[in-house]
C-alpha positions as CSV (number, residue, x, y, z in Angstrom):
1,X,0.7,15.3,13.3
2,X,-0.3,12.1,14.7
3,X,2.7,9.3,16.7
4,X,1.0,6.4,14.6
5,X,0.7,6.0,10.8
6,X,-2.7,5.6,9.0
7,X,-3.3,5.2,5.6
8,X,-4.8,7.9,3.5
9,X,-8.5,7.9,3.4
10,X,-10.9,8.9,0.0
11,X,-11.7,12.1,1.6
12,X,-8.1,12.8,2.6
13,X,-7.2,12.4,-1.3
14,X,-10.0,14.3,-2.3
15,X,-8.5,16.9,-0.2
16,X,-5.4,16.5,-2.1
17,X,-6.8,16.6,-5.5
18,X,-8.7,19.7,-4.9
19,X,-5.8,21.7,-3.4
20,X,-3.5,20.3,-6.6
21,X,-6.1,21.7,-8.7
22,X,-6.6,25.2,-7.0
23,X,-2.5,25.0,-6.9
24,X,-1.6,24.7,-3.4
25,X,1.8,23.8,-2.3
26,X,2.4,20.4,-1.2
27,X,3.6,22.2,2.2
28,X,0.1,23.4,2.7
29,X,-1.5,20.8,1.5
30,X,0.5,18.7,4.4
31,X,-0.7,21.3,7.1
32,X,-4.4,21.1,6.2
33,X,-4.1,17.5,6.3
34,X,-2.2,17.0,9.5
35,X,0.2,15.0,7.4
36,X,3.7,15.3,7.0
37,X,5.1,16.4,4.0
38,X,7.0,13.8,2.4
39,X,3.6,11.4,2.9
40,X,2.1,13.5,0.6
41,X,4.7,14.0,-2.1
42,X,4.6,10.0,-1.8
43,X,1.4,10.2,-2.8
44,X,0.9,12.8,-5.7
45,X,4.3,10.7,-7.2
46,X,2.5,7.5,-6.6
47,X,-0.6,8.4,-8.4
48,X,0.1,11.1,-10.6
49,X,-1.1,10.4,-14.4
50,X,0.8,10.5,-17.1
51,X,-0.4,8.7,-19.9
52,X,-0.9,10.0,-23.7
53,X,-4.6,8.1,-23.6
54,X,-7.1,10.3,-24.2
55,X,-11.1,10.5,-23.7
56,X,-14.2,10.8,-26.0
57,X,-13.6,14.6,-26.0
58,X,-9.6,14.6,-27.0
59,X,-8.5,15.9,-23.1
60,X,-5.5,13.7,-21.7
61,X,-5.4,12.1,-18.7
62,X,-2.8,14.5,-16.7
63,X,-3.0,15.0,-12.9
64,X,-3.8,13.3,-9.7
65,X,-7.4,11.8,-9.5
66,X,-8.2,10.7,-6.0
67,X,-10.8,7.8,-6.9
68,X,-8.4,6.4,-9.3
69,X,-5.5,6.6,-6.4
70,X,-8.0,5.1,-3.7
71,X,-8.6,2.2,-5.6
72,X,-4.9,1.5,-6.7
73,X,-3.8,1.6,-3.0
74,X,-6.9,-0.7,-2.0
75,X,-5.4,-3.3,-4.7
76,X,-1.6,-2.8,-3.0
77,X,-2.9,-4.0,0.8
78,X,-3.0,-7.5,1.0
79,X,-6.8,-8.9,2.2
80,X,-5.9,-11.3,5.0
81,X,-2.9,-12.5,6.2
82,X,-0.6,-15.5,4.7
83,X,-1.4,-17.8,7.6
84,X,-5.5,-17.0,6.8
85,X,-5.1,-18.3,3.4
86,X,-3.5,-21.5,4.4
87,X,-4.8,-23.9,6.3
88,X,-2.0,-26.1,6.1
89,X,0.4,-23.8,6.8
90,X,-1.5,-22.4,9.8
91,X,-1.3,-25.8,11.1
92,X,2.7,-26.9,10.6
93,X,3.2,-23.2,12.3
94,X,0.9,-23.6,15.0
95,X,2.4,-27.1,15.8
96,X,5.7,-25.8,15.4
97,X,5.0,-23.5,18.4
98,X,3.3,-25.5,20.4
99,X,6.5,-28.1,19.9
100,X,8.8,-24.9,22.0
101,X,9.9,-23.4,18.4
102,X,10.4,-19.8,18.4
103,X,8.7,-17.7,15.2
104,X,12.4,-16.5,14.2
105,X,13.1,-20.4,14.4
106,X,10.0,-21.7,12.4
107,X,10.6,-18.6,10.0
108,X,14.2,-19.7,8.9
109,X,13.1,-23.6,8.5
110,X,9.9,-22.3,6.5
111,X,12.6,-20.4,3.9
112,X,15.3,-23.4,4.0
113,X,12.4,-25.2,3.2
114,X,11.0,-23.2,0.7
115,X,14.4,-22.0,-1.4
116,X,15.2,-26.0,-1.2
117,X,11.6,-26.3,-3.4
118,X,12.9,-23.7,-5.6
119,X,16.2,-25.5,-5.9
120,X,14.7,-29.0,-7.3
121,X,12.5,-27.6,-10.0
């Protein structure tokens, strides 16, 4: 098992799904994966279907399907960072730092300044 963490990849899930379906344990699912364990209880939890909706044919939707969990964790990362997406804040922070202020420093002024916002609405 790797020092670093990685997020799962499509053909890691695909992995999962198939050894769910030919009923593996989790245990050996985790050791074919290289994985611990409890990353990939996190996952079947995560993405596990439960829903009374059925299809065309009348079969639910029950189980883990790997596409479907691919995409929902795709939709949980974030695309770019906070400070990417605003200009205007890029530059208050960047003048911040360039003025001798410490991140920790411009991070606690940026949430007094923001919970005082809140406060006046």
């Amino acid at each position: 098992m790797g020092s670093h963490y990685s997020h799962l990849d499509l053909s890691e899930r695909r992995l999962i799904e198939a050894g769910l379906i030919a009923g593996l344990s989790v245990a050996a699912l985790a050791s074919t994966l290289g994985r611990h364990r409890s990353t990939v209880y996190r996952e079947i939890a995560r993405h596990f279907y439960h829903t009374a909706e059925r299809d065309r044919w009348g079969h639910g939707y029950h189980g883990y399907y790997c596409v479907a969990a691919h995409r929902a964790a795709g939709r949980r990362r974030h695309g770019c960072a906070k400070l990417a997406r605003n200009p205007a804040l890029l530059a208050h922070v960047l003048s911040k730092l360039r003025s001798g202020w410490s991140p920790e420093q411009i991070a606690v002024r940026l949430k007094m300044l923001d919970s005082a916002s809140h406060d006046n609405l």
